[in-house]
PyMOL commands that place a pseudoatom at each C-alpha (Angstrom):
pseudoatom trace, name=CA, resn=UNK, resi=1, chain=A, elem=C, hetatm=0, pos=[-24.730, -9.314, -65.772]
pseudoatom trace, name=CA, resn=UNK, resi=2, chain=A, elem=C, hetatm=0, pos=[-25.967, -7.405, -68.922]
pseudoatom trace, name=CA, resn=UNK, resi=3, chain=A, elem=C, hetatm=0, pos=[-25.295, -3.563, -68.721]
pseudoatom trace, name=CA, resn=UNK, resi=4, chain=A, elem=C, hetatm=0, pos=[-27.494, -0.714, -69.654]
pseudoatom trace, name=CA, resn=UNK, resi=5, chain=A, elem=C, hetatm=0, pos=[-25.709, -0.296, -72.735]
pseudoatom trace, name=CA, resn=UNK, resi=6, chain=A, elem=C, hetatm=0, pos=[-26.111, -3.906, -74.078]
pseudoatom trace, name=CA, resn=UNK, resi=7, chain=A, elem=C, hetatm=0, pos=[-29.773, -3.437, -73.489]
pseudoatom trace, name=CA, resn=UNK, resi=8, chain=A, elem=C, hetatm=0, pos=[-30.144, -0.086, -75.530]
pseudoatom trace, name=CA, resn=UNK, resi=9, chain=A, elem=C, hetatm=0, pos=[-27.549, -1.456, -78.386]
pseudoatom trace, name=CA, resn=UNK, resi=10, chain=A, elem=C, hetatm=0, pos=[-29.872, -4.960, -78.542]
pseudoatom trace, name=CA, resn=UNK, resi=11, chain=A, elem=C, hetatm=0, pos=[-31.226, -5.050, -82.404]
pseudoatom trace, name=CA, resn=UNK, resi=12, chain=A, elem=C, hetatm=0, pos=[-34.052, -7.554, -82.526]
pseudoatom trace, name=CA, resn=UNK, resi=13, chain=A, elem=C, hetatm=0, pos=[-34.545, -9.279, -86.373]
pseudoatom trace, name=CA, resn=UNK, resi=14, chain=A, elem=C, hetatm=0, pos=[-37.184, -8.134, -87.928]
pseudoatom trace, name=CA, resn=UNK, resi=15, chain=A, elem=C, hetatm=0, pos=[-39.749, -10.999, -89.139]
pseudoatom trace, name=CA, resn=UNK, resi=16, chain=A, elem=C, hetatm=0, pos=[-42.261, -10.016, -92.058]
pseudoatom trace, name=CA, resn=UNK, resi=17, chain=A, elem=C, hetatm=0, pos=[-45.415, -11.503, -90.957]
pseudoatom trace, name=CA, resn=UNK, resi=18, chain=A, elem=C, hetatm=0, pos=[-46.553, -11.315, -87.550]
pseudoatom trace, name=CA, resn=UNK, resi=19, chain=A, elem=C, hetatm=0, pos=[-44.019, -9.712, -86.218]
pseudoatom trace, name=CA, resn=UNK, resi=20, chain=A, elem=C, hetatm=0, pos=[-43.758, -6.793, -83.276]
pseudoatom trace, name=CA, resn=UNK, resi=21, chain=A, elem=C, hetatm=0, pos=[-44.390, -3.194, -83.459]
pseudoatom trace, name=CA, resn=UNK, resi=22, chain=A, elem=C, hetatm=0, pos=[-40.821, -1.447, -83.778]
pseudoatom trace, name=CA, resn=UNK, resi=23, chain=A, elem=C, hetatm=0, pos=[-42.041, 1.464, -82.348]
pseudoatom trace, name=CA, resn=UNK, resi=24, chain=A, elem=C, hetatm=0, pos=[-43.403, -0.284, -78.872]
pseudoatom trace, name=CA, resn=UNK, resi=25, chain=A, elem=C, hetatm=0, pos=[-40.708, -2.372, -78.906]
pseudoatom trace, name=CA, resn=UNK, resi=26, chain=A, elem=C, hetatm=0, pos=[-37.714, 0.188, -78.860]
pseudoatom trace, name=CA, resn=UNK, resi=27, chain=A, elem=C, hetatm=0, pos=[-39.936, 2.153, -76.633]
pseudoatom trace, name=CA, resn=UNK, resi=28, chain=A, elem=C, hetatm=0, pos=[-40.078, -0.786, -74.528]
pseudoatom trace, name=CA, resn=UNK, resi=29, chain=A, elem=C, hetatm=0, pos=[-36.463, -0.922, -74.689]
pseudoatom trace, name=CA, resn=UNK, resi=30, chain=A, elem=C, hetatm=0, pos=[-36.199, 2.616, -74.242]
pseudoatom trace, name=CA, resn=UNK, resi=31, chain=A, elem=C, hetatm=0, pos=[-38.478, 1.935, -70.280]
pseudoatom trace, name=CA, resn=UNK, resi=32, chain=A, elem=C, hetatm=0, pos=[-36.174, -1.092, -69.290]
pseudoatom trace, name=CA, resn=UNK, resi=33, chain=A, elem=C, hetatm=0, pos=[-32.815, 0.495, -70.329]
pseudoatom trace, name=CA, resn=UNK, resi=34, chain=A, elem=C, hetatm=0, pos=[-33.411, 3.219, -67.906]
pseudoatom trace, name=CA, resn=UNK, resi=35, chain=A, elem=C, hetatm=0, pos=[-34.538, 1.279, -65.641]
pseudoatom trace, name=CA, resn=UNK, resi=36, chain=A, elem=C, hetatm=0, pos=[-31.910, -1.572, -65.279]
pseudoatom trace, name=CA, resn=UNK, resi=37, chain=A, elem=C, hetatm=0, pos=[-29.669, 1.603, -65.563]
pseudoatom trace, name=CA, resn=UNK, resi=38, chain=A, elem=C, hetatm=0, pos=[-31.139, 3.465, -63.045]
pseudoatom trace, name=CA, resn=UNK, resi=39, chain=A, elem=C, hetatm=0, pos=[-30.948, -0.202, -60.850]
pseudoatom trace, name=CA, resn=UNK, resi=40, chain=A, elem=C, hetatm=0, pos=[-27.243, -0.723, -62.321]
pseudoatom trace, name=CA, resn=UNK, resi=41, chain=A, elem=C, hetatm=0, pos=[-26.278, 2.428, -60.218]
pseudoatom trace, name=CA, resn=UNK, resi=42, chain=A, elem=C, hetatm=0, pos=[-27.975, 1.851, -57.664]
pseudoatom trace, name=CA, resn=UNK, resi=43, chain=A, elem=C, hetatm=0, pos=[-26.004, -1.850, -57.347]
pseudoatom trace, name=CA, resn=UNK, resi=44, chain=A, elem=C, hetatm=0, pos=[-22.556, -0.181, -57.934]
pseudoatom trace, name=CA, resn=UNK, resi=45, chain=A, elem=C, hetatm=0, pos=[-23.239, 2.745, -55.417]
pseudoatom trace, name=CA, resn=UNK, resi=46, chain=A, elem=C, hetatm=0, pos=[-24.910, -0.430, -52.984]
pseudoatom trace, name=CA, resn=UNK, resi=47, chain=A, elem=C, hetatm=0, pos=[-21.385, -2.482, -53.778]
pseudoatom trace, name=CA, resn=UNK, resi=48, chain=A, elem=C, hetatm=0, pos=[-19.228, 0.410, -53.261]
pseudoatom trace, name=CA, resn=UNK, resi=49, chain=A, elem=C, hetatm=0, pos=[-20.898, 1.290, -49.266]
pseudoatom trace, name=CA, resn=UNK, resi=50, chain=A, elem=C, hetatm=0, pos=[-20.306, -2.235, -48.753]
pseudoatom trace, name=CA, resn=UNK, resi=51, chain=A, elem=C, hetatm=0, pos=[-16.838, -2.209, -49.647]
pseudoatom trace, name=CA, resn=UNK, resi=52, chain=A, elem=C, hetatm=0, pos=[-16.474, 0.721, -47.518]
pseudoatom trace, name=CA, resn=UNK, resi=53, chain=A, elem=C, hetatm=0, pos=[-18.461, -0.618, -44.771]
pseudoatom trace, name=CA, resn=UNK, resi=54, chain=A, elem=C, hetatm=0, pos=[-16.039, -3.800, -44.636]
pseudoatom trace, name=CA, resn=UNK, resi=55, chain=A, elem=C, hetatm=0, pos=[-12.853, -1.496, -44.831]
pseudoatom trace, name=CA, resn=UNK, resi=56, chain=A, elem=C, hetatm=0, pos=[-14.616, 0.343, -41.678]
pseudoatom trace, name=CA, resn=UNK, resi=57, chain=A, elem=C, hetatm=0, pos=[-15.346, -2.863, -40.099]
pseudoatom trace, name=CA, resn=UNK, resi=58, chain=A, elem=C, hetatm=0, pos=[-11.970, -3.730, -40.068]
pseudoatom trace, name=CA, resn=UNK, resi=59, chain=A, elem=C, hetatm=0, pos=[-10.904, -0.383, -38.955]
pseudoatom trace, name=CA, resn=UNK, resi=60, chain=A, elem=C, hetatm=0, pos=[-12.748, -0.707, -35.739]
pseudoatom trace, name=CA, resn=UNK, resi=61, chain=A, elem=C, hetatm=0, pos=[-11.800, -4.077, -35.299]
pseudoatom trace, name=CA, resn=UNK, resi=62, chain=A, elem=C, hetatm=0, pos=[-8.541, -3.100, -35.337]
pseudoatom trace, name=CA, resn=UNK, resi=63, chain=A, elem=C, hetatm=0, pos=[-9.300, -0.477, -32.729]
pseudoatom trace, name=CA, resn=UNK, resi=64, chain=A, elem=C, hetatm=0, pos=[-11.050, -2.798, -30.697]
pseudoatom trace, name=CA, resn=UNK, resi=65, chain=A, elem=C, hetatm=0, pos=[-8.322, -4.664, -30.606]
pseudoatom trace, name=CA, resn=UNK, resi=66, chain=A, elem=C, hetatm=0, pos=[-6.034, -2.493, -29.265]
pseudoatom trace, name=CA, resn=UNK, resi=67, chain=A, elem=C, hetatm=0, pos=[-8.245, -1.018, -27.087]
pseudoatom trace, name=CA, resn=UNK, resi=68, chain=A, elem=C, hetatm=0, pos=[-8.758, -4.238, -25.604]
pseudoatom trace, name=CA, resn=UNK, resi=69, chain=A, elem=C, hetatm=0, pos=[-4.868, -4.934, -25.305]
pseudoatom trace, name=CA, resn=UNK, resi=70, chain=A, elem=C, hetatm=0, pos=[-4.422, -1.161, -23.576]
pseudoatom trace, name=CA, resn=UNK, resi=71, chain=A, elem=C, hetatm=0, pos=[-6.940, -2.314, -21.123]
pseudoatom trace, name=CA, resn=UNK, resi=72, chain=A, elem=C, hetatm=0, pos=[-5.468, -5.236, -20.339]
pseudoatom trace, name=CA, resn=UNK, resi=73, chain=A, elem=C, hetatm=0, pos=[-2.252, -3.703, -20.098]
pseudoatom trace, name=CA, resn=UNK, resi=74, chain=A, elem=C, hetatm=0, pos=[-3.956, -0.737, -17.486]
pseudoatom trace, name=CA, resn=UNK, resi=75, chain=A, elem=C, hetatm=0, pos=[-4.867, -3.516, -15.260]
pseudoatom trace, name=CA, resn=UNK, resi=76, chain=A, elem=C, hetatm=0, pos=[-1.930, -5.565, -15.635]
pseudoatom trace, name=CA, resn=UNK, resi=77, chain=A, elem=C, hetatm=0, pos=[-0.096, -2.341, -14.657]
pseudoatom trace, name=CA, resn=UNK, resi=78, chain=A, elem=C, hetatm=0, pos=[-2.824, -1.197, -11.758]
pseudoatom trace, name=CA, resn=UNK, resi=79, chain=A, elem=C, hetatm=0, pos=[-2.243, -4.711, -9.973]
pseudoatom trace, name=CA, resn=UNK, resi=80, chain=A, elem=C, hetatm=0, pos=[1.771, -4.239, -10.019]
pseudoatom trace, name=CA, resn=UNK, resi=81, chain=A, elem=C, hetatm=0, pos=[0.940, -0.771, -8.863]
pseudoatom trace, name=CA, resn=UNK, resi=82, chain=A, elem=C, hetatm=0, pos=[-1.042, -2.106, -6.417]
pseudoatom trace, name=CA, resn=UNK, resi=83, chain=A, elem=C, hetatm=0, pos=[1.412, -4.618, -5.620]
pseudoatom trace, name=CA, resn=UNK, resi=84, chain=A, elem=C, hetatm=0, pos=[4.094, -2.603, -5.228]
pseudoatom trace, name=CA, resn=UNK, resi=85, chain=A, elem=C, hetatm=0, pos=[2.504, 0.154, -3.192]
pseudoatom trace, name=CA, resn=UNK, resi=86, chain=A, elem=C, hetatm=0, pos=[1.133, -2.846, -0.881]
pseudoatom trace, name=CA, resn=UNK, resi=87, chain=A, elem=C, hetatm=0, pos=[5.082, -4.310, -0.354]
pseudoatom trace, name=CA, resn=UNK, resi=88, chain=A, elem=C, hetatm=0, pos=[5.857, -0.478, 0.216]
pseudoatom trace, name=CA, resn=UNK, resi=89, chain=A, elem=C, hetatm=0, pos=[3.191, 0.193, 3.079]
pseudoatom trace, name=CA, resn=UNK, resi=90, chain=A, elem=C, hetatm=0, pos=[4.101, -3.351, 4.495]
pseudoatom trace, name=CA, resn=UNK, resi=91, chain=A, elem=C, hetatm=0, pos=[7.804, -2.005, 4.704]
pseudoatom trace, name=CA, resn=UNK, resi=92, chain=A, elem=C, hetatm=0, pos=[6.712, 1.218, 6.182]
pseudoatom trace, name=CA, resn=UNK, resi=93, chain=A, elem=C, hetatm=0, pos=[5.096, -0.572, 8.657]
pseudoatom trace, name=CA, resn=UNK, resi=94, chain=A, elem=C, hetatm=0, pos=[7.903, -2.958, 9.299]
pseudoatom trace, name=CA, resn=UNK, resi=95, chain=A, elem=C, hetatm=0, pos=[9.979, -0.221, 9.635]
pseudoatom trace, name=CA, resn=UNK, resi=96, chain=A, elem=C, hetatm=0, pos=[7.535, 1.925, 12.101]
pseudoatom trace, name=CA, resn=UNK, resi=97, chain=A, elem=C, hetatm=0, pos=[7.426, -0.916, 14.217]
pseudoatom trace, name=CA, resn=UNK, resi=98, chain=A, elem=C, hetatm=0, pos=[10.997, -1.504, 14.312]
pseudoatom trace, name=CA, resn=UNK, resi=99, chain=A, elem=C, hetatm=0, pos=[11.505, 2.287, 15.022]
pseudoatom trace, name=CA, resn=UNK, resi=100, chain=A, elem=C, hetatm=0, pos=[9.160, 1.671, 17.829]
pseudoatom trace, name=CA, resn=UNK, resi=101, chain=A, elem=C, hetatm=0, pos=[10.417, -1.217, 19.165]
pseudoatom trace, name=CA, resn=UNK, resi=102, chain=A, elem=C, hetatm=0, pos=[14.087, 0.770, 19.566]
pseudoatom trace, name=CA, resn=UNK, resi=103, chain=A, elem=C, hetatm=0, pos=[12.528, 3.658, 21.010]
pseudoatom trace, name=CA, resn=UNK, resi=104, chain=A, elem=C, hetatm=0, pos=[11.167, 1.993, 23.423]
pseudoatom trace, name=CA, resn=UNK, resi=105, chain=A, elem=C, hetatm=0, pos=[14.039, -0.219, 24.040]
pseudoatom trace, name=CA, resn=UNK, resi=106, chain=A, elem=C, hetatm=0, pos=[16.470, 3.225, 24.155]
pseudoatom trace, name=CA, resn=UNK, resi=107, chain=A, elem=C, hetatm=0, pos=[13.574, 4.709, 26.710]
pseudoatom trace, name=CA, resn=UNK, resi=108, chain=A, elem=C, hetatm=0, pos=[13.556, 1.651, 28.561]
pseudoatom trace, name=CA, resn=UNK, resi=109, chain=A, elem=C, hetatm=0, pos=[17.117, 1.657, 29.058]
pseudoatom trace, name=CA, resn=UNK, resi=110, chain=A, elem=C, hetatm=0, pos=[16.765, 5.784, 29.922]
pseudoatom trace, name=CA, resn=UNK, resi=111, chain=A, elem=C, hetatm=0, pos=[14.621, 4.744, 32.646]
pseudoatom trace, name=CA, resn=UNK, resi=112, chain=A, elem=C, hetatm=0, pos=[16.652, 2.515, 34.155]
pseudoatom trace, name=CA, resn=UNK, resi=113, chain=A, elem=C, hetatm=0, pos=[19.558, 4.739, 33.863]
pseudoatom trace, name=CA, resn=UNK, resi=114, chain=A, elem=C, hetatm=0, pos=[17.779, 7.254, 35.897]
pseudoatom trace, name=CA, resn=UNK, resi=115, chain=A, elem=C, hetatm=0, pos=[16.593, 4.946, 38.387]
pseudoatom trace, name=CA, resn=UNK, resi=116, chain=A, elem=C, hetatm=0, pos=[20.034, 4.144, 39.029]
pseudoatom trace, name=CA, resn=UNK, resi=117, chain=A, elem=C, hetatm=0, pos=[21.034, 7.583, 39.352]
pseudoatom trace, name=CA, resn=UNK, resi=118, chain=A, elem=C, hetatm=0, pos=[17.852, 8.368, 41.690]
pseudoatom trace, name=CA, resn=UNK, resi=119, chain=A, elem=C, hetatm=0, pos=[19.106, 5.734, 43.832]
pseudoatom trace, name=CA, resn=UNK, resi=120, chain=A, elem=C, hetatm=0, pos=[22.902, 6.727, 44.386]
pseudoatom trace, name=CA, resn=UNK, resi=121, chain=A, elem=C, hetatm=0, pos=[21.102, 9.894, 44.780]
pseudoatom trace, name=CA, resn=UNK, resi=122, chain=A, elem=C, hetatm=0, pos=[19.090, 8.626, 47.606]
pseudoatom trace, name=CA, resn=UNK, resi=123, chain=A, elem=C, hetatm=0, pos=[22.090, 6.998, 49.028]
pseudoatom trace, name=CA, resn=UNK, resi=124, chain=A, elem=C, hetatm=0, pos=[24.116, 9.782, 48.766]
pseudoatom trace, name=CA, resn=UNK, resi=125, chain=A, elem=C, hetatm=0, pos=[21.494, 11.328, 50.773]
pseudoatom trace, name=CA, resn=UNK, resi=126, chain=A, elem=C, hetatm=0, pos=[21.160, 9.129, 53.171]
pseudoatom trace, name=CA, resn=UNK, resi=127, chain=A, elem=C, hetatm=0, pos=[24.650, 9.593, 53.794]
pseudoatom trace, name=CA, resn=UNK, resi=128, chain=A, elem=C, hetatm=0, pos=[25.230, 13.160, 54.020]
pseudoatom trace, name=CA, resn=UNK, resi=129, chain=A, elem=C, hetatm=0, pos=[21.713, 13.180, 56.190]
pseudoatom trace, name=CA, resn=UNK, resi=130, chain=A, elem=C, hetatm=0, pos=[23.883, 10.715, 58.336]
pseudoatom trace, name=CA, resn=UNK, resi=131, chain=A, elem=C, hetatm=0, pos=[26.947, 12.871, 58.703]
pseudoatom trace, name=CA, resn=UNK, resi=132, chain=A, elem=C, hetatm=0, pos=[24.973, 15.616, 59.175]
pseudoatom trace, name=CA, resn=UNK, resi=133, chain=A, elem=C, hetatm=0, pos=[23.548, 14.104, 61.983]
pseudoatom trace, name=CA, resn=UNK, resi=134, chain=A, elem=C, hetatm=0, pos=[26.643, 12.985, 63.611]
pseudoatom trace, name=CA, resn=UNK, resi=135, chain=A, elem=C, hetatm=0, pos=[27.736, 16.587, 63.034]
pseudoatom trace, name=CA, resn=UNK, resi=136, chain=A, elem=C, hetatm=0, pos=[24.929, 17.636, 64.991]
pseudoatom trace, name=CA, resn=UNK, resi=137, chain=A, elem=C, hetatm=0, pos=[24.913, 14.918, 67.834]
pseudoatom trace, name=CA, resn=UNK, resi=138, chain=A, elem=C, hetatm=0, pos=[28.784, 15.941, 68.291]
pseudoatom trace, name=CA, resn=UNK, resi=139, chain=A, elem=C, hetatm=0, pos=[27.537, 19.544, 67.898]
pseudoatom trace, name=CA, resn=UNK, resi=140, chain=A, elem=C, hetatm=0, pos=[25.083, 19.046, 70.621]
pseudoatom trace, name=CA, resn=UNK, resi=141, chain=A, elem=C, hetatm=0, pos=[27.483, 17.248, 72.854]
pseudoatom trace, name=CA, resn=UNK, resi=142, chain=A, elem=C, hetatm=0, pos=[29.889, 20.145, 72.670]
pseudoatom trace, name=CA, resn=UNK, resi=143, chain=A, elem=C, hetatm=0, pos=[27.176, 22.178, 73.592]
pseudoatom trace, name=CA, resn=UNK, resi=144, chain=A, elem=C, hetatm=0, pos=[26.070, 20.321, 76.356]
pseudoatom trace, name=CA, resn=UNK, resi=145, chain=A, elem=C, hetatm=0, pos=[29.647, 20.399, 77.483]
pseudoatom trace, name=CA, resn=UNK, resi=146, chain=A, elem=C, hetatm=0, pos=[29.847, 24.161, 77.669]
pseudoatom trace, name=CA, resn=UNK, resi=147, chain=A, elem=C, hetatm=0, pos=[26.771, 24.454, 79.483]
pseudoatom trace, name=CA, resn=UNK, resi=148, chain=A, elem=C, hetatm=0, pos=[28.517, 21.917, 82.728]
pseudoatom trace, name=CA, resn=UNK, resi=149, chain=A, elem=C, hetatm=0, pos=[31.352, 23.920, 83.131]
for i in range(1, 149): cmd.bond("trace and resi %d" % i, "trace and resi %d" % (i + 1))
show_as sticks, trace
zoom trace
């Protein structure tokens, strides 16, 4: 690629007959030298934003990248958190049930206890409502005895 300086430094040999107008032609020279300068620039600064443009490309690929892997990562560690706090309320519940179970088994066993107890209680009762009977049957005979004589 020719540069703005080779342009402006180009000499041209100069023919006697029919040959160009120095003047126009350096003037010529003078138009296309600024220009392919003026286009030069414009190609390095265009070359340059691409080269930055890649290097940003790659930045954010790189970014995307990890973003991608921290996302994965989230959900891999929101399912075991999930996981986990599913095998926890299971065992909760397991162990609510089991709780349960034994209370009810303890009650159970409460209620029969005091069943047991109401019935000697009944029959201890009954048996002090039959001496107390007796007592007043032999009471009443006594009485009835007195009352003869």
């Amino acid at each position: 690629m020719l540069t703005p300086l080779e342009i402006e430094n180009k000499k041209f040999s100069k023919q006697m007959m029919n040959g160009y107008n120095v003047d126009e032609v350096d003037e010529f020279l003078d138009l296309v030298t600024a220009e392919y300068e003026k286009m030069y620039k414009e190609n390095t600064e265009f070359r340059a934003r691409i080269e930055q443009l890649d290097e940003d490309l790659v930045h954010y690929k790189s970014i995307e990248n990890t973003l991608q892997s921290t996302l994965m990562m989230a959900q891999s560690t929101a399912e075991e958190v999930k996981k986990v706090a599913k095998q926890q309320a299971d065992q909760i519940i397991a162990d609510a049930q089991m709780n349960a179970r034994q209370s009810a088994d303890g009650l159970q066993q409460e209620i029969i206890l005091k069943r047991k107890e109401l019935e000697d209680i009944k029959q201890q009762f009954d048996i002090y409502k039959a001496k107390m009977e007796s007592l007043l049957i032999s009471q009443l005979e006594i009485l009835k005895e007195i009352n003869k004589e």
